[in-house]
N, C-alpha and C positions, 0 to 999 in steps of 0.2 A: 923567524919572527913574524907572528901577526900584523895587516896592517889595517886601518879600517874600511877596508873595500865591503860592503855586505852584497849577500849572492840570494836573490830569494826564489824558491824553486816552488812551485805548483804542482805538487803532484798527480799522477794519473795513473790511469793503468799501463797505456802505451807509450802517450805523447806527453812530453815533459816542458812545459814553459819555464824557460829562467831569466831574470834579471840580476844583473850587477850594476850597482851603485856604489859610485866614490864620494861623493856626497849626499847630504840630505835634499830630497825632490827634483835626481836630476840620476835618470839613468843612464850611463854610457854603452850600454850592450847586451841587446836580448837575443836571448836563440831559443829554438824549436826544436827538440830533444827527440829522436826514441829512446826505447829502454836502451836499446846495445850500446847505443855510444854515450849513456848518460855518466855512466862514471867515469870513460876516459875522457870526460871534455874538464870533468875534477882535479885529474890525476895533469892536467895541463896547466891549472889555473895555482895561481902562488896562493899560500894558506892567507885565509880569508871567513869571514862570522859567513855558514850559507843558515838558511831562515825558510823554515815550511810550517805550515800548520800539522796541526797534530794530529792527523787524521791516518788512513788506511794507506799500512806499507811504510809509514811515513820514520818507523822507529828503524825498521829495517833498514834505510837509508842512510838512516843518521847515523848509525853504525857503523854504516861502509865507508861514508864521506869522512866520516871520525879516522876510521883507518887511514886515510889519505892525507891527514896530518888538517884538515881544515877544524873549525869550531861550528858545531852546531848549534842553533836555536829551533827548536819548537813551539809554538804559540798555539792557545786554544782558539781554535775554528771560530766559534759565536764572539770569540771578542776582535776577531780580526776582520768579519764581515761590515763592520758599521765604517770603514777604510776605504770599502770597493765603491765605487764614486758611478754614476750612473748605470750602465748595464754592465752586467755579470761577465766577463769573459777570461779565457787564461791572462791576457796581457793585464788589464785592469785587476785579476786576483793578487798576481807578482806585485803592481805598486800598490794594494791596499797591504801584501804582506810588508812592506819596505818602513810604510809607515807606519805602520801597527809595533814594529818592531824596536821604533824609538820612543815609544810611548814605555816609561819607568814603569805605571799600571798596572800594567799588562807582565805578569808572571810567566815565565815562560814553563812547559814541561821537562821535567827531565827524561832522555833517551832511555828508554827501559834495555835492559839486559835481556839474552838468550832466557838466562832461567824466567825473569821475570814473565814476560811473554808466555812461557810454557806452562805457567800457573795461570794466569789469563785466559788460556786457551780452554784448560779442564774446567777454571768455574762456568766458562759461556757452555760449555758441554754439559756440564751436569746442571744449569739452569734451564736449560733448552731442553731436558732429558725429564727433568723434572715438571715443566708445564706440558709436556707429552700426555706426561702420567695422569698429571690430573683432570688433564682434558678426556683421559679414556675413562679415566673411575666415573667423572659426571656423564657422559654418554651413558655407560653403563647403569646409572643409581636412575637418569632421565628415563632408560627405554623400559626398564624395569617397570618403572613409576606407572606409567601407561598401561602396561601388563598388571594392575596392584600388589605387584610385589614391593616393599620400602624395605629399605635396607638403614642397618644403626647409624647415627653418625660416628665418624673417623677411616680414614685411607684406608687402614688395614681391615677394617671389616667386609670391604666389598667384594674382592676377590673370594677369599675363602666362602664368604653368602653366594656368591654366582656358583662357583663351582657345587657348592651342597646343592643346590638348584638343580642343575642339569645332572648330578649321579643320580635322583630322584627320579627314580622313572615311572614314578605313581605320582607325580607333580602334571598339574594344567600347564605348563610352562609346554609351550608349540617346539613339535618336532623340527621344523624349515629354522627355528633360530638355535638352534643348540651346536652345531658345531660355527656358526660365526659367533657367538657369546664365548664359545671354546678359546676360539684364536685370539678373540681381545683380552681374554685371560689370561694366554702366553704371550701372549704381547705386550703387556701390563708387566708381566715376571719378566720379561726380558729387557725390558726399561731399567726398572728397578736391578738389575744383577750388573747392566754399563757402571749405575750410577754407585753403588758399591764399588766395584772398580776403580771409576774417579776417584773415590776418596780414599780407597787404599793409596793410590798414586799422590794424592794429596801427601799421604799422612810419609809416606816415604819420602818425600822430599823434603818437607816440615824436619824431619830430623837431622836437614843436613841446613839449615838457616837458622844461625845464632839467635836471630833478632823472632823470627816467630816462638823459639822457647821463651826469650821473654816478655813475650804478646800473650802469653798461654797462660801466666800467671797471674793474667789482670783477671774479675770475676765479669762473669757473662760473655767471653772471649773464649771461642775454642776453635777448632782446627780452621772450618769454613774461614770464619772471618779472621784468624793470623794472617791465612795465607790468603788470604782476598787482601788483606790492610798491605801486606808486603808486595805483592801484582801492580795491585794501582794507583797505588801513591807513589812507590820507586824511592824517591831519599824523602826522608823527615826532614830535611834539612832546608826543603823550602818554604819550609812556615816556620815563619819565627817563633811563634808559639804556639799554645793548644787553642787558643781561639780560633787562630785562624785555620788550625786543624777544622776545627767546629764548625767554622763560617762557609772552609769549601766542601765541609761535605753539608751543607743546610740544614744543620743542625740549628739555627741562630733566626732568630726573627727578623720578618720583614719590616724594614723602616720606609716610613712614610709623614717625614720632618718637614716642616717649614716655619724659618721664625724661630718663634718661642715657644711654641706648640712640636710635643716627640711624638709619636705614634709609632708604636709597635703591633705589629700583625703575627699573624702565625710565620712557624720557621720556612725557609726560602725556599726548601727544596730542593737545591740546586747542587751542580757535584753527580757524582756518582751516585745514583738511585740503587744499585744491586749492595755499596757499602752502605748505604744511610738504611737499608731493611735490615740487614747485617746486624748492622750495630742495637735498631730498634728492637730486634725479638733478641738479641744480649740484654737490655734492659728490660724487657720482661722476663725474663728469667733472673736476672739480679732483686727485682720487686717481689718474684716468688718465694726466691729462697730468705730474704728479707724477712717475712712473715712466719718464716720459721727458726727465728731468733738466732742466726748464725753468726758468729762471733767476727766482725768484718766494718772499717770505719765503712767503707760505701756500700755496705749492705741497712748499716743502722742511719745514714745519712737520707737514703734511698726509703726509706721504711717510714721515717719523721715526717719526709717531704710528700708522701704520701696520705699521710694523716689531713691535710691541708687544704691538697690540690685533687683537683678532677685528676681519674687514675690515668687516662692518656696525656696527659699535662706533664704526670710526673714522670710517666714513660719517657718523654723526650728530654724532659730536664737530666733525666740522669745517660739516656743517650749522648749528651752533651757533655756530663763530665764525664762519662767513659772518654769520648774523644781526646778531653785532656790529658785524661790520664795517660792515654797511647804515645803522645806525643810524649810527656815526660818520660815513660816507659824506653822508647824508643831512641829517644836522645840520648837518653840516659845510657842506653848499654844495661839496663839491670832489672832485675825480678821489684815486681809489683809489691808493694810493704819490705819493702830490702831496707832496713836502718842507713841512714843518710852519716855520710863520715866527715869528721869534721873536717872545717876547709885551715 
């Protein structure tokens, strides 16, 4: 049986600060961890809430401590910092976590899974793979430019334009850059064959998670963002609803209230910036196909609201209620326009 002792850990790479508290603002016992002995000092202490921010290594942990029969809490880092009370140190992080963590607020994360994690791993890979690319294509389109060659716009034109270039050998194009324009050409192909890869490995695994088939059937939703919305959110189930789906990935506007006077701003931003691009080019692609009369309420919803509003306005409006949707979607256990049975 649980009792209410909380254990709040500091993670590091080596050196592990922990405190336990049996009451609110009164530590009874800190220690100084390395890695080796950090979980047997777990495996000694009676099951008990331990408490880390949600940072690096930190799910890993919470895994293992979980195995050792205690409850974990993870709390986000930027809401745990306004806690840490004059200078920054391990000892002061552990009591701003202590307090941070009785704060209702303050939402905690939930501990991602093995798979979870292993999808998280391949999108930072094939986003990291992907600004590679583009970073070689603009090199490429720049040194050209210089040389006055211009190449069309879009991705795929540059490469196959470089290489026509240099098979030319009645081209002014300089001998001294022809095989280094070579190599950033197979280098550019060998970017792009990882990032194929990745998403073969996506799409294999997509097959084996109920919940991204029924992500797959919402419109402007396809593999990337199933298995990105399944990675980094972990359960649905801590947002009560699609707003607040909305609200944490900053979909939702900034308020700036006082009085009797509302002010609303542009959306918050805030959340996940790799899911809120995600979901923004799903809704232009929902807006696209919109215009080409397809028979769908959120494509004729999206199409109306567009009549109306400036086209990036409507871009995120309907970014927004996709998020809804997910959240319904997801809750729910069932395909997108799946007829509702009576209660």
């Amino acid at each position: 049986m649980q009792n209410d002792t909380r254990i709040a850990v500091d993670v590091a790479k080596a050196v592990f600060e922990v405190a336990v508290s049996d009451r609110p603002g009164r530590v009874v016992r800190r220690e100084r961890l390395p890695r080796s002995q950090f979980l047997a000092f777990f495996a000694q202490q009676p099951a008990a809430n331990v408490i880390m921010e949600a940072c690096g290594s930190a799910h890993f942990w919470g895994r293992r401590i979980e195995q050792l029969g205690h409850r974990v809490t993870l709390l986000p880092p930027h809401q745990v910092r306004p806690y840490v009370r004059r200078n920054k140190t391990d000892r002061t992080d552990t009591k701003g976590i202590l307090e941070a963590s009785r704060n209702e607020d303050i939402h905690p994360v939930p501990v991602k899974t093995v798979a979870q994690q292993v999808l998280t791993s391949l999108h930072r890979l094939r986003s990291g793979w992907m600004a590679e690319r583009t970073a070689r294509l603009n090199a490429l389109r720049g040194l050209l430019r210089e040389l006055g060659v211009f190449i069309p716009v879009g991705a795929r034109q540059v490469v196959p334009a470089v290489w026509m270039l240099l098979e030319d050998a009645d081209s002014d194009f300089p001998d001294a850059l022809r095989p280094a324009f070579a190599e950033a050409c197979r280098e550019i192909r060998e970017i792009e064959a990882r990032i194929k890869q990745v998403e073969r490995q996506l799409e294999a695994m997509a097959e084996q998670l109920p919940v991204v088939a029924h992500l797959l059937t919402i419109p402007g939703i396809g593999l990337l963002t199933a298995t990105a919305l399944f990675a980094l959110i972990g359960s649905i189930h801590r947002f009560p609803s699609g707003r607040h789906l909305a609200s944490w990935l900053g979909l939702t506007p900034r308020e700036f209230s006082s009085g009797l006077k509302r002010r609303l701003g542009g959306i918050s931003k805030r959340g996940d910036g790799y899911l809120r691009t995600l979901l923004i080019h799903g809704a232009r692609s929902v807006l696209l196909h919109a215009r080409k009369n397809q028979p769908d309420h959120l494509r004729e919803w999206a199409h109306t609201l567009e009549q109306t509003h400036v086209h990036n306005k409507a871009v995120v409006a309907v970014a927004n209620k996709m998020a809804r949707i997910i959240w319904a979607v997801w809750s729910r256990l069932e395909d997108y326009g799946q007829p509702r049975k009576a209660a």
